[in-house]
C-alpha positions in Angstrom: -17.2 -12.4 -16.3 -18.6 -9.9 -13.5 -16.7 -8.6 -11.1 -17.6 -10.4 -8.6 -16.0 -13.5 -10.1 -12.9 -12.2 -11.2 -12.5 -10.9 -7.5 -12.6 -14.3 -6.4 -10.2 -15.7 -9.0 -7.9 -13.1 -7.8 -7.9 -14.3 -4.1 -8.0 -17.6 -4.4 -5.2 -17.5 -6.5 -3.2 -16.0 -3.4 -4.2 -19.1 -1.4 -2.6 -21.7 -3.8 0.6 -23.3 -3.1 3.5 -21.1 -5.0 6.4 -22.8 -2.8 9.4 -21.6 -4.5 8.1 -18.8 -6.5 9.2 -15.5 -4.2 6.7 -13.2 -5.3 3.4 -15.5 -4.9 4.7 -17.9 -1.8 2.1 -16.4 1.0 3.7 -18.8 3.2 6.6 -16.7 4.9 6.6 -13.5 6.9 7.7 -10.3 5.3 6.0 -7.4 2.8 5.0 -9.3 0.0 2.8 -12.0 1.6 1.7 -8.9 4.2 0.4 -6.7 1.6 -1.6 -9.8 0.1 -3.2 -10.7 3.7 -3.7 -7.0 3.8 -5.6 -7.3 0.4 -7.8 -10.3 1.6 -8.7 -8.4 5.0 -9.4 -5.6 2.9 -12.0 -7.9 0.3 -13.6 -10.1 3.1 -14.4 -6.2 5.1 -16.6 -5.9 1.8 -17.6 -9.2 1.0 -17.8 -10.5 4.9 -17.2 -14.1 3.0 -16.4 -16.3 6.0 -14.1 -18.4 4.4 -11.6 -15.8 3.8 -11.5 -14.5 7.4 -11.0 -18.5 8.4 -8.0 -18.4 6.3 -6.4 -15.3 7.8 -6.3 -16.8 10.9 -5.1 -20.1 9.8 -2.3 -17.8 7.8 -1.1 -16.1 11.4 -1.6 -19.5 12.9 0.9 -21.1 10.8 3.0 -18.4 10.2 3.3 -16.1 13.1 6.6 -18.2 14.2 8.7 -17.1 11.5 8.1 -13.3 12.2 9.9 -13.7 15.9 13.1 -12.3 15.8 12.5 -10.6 12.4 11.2 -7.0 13.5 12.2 -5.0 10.1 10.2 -2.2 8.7 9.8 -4.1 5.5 8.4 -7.6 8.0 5.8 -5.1 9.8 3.8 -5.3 6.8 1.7 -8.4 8.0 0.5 -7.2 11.3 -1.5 -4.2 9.9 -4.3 -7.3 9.7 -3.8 -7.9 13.7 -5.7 -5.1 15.2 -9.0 -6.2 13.1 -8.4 -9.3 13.8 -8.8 -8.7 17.4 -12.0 -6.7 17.0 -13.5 -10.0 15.3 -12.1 -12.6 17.3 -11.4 -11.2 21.0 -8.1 -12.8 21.3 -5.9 -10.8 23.6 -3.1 -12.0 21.5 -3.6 -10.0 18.3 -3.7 -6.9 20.6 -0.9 -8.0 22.8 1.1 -8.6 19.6 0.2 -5.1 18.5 1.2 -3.2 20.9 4.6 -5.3 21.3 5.5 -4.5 17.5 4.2 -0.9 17.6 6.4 -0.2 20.8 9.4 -1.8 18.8 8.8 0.9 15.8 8.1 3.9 18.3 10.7 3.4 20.3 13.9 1.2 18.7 13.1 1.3 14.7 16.1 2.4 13.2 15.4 6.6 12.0 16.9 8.5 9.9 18.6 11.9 10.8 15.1 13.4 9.5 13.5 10.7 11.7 12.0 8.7 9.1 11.9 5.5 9.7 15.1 4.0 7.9 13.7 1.6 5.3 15.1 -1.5 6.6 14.4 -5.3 5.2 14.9 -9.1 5.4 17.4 -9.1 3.2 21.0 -9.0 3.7 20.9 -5.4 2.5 21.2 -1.6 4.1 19.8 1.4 2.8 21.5 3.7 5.8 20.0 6.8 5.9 17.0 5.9 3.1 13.4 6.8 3.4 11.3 4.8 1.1 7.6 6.0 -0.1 6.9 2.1 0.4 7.6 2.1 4.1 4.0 4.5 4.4 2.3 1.3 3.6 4.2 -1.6 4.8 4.8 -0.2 8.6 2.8 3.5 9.1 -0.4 1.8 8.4 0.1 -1.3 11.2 0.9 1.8 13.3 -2.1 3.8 12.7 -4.5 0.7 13.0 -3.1 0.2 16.3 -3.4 3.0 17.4 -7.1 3.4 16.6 -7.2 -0.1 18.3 -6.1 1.2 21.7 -6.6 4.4 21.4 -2.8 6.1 21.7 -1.9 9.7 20.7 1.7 8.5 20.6 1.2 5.6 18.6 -1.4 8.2 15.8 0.9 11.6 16.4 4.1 9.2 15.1 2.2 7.9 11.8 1.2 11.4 10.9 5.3 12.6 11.7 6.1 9.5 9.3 3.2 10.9 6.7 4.8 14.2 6.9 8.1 13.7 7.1 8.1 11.1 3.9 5.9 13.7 1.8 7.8 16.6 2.9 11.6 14.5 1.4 9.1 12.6 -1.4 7.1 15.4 -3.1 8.4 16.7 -6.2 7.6 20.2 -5.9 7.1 20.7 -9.8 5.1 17.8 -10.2 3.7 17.2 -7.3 4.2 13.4 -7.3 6.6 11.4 -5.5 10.0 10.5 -6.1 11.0 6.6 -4.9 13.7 7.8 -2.1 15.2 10.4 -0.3 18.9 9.6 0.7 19.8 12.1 3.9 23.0 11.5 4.0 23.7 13.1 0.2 20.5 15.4 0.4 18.9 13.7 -3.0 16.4 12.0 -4.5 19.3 9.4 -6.1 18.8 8.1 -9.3 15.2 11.0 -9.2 12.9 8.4 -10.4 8.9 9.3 -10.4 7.9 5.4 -9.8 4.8 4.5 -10.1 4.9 2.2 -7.5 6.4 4.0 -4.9 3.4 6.6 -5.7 0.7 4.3 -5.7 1.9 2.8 -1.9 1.5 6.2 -0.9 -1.8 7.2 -2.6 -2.9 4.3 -0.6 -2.1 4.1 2.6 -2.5 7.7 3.6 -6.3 7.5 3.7 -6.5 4.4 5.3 -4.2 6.4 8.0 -6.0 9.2 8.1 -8.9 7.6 8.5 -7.8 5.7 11.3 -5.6 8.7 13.4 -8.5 11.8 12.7 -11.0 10.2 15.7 -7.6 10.5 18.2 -5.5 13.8 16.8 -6.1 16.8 14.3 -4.9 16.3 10.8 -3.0 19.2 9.3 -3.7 21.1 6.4 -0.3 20.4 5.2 -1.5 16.7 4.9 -4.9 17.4 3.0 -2.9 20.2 0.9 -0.1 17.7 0.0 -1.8 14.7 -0.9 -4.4 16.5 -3.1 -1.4 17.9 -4.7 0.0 14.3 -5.1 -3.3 13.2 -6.7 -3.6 16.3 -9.0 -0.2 15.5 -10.2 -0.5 11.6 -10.9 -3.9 12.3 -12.9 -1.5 14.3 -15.8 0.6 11.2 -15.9 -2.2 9.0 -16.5 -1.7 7.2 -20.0 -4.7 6.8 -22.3 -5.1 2.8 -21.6 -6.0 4.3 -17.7 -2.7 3.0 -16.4 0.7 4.9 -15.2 4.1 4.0 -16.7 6.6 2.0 -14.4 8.2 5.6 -14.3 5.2 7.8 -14.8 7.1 10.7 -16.5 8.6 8.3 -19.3 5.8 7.1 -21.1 7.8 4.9 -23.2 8.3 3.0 -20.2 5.8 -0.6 -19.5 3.2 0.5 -17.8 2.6 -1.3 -14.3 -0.3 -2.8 -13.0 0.3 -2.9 -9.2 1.4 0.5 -8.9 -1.4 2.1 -10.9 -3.6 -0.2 -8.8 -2.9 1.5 -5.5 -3.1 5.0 -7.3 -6.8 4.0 -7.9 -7.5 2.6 -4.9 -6.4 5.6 -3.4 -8.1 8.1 -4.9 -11.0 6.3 -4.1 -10.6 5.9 -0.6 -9.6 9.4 -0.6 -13.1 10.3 -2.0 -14.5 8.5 0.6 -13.1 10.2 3.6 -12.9 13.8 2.2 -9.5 14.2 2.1 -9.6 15.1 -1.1 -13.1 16.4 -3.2 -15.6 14.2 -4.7 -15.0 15.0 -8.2 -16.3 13.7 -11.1 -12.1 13.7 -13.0 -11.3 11.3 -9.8 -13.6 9.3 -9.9 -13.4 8.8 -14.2 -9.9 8.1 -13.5 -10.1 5.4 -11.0 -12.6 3.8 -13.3 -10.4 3.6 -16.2 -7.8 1.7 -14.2 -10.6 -0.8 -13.2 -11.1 -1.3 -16.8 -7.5 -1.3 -17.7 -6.3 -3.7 -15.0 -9.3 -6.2 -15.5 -7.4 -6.7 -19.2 -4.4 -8.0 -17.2 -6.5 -10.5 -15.4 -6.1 -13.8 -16.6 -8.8 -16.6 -16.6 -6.7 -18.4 -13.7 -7.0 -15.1 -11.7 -3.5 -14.2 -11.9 -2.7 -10.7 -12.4 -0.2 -9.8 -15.1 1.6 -6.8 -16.0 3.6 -6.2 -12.4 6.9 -5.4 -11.8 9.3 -7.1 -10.1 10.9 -6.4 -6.1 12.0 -2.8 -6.8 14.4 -1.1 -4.8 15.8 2.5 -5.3 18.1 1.8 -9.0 20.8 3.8 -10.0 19.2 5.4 -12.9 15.6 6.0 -14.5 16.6 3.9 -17.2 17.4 0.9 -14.9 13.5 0.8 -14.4 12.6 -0.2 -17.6 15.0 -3.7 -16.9 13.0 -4.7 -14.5 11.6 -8.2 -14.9 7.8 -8.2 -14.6 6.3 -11.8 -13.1 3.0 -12.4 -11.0 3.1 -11.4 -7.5 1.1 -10.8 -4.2 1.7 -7.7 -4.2 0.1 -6.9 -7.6 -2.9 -9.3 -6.6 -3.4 -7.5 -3.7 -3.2 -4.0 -4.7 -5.8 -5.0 -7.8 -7.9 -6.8 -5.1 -8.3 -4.1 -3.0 -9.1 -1.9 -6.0 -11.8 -4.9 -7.1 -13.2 -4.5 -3.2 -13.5 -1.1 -3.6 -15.3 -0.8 -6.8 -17.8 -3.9 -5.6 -18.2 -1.8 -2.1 -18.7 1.6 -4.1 -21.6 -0.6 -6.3 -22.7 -2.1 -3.5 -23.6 1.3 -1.5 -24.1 3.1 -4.4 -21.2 6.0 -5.2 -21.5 9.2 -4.0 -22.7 12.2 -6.4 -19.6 13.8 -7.5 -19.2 17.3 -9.3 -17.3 18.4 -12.4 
């Protein structure tokens, strides 16, 4: 099957009716269905197949109720797909709702005493005082497209504090990969856990944000120095199947599709921007997860090997228990990794160096 096709098994998997089934009902407004509409933005930008821009619209049109009075970090997730869709369509409404949520985040989102954003969710849960590597992806990027959208220094100087600020509590200075949390309040990393996930929402979102915030403000060495760092450090964790354990650093552990999906959509994207070098090692990495993910791929399209909803556990061990089941999230993370390859293929990849 080419991978063209197995692309399109992947999305239109997203669209079927899952009613009931939390990780793959796209139906409902928070981070999970977000990062698969993200995903499908994401493929249709490559493949400009109409059919998957109507049904992003017909998604906010039937679901754009249930995100009123739900303004969460976690919930921003979906509207990273409004400011596009206001470049293709011309509705003052996608803007209008982007700059209501963005104002929400710079100006009442919840921070912690580091001025993270806390890592608040749906659930009836608190994680007081928590910065979460997934909160890069799921809020900072909605940020940073806005503010390319309108064309706000406030709005693109806040996504790069919130890049900063999360690698400065994240990075693992012996490693140079990311722990899952940072708890202010005790001044840890809590249970210390390298997770692959958390790693891979961060390899991923941060080029997309730079690549969005450079045309408005200057981007730091720090950043560029940091996130090569990051990338250097998950490419020794890499197992010999081309995919990352659910806690990189125990290899005994499952390895996980999603997470190492993001890491290799990252590093791409990375490639693409310059923040970090085309290299030949990068490049071969990213490659080997296409190949390894694609063996998770069932014939239905539905992508295997992904953990469960993950938050920060109280041990490393913990980890290893969770339950791995099909979810939008893992779709989307391989999707956007299947986009990328067919984009890179399509355009032809650029010379890289040993």
């Amino acid at each position: 099957m080419t991978m063209e096709k197995v692309a399109e098994k992947v999305w239109k998997e997203m669209l079927k009716d899952h009613s009931g089934e939390w990780g793959m009902d796209i139906d409902h407004w928070d981070w999970v269905p977000g990062v698969g509409v993200i995903a499908l933005l994401s493929y249709y930008e490559t493949t400009q197949q109409h059919e998957v821009l109507d049904y992003l619209l017909s998604w906010v049109e039937k679901n754009k109720k249930k995100a009123l009075g739900n303004t969460v970090i976690n919930s921003v997730a979906p509207f990273a797909i409004f400011p596009k869709l206001y470049r293709l369509t011309n509705e003052p409404w996608f803007r209008n709702e982007s700059l209501r949520v963005a104002e929400w985040m710079v100006s009442e989102a919840p921070r912690t005493r580091e001025l993270a954003f806390e890592h608040t969710v749906t659930e009836n849960a608190e994680f007081a005082e928590q910065v979460w590597a997934d909160t890069i992806f799921m809020a900072v990027l909605f940020l940073a497209r806005t503010a390319a959208l309108v064309g706000s220094t406030k709005y693109a100087e806040e996504a790069l504090q919130q890049v900063l600020i999360h690698l400065r509590v994240l990075q693992d200075e012996q490693t140079g990969v990311l722990f899952h949390g940072w708890n202010c309040n005790s001044g840890d990393h809590m249970s210390a856990a390298r997770w692959t996930r958390a790693n891979g929402w961060i390899a991923a979102a941060v080029p997309l944000i730079v690549e969005q915030i450079s045309p408005l403000i200057a981007i730091p060495s720090e950043l560029q120095e940091r996130y090569s760092r990051l990338i250097a450090g998950l490419l020794s964790f890499q197992q010999a199947d081309g995919l990352w354990s659910t806690v990189m650093d125990q290899p005994e552990f499952y390895h996980e599709v999603s997470g190492s999906a993001g890491i290799g959509y990252g590093v791409w994207k990375a490639m693409d921007i310059g923040l970090i070098e085309n290299d030949a090692r990068y490049d071969a990495a990213a490659q080997r997860v296409v190949q390894a993910v694609s063996s998770y791929i069932s014939e239905e399209g539905i992508v295997g090997g992904v953990s469960g909803g993950t938050p920060v556990m109280e041990s490393i061990a913990a980890y290893q228990e969770i339950a791995i089941y099909p979810t939008l999230y893992g779709q989307g993370l391989v999707l956007m990794l299947l986009s990328e390859s067919l984009r890179r293929q399509k355009a032809g990849s650029p010379q890289t160096q040993s």
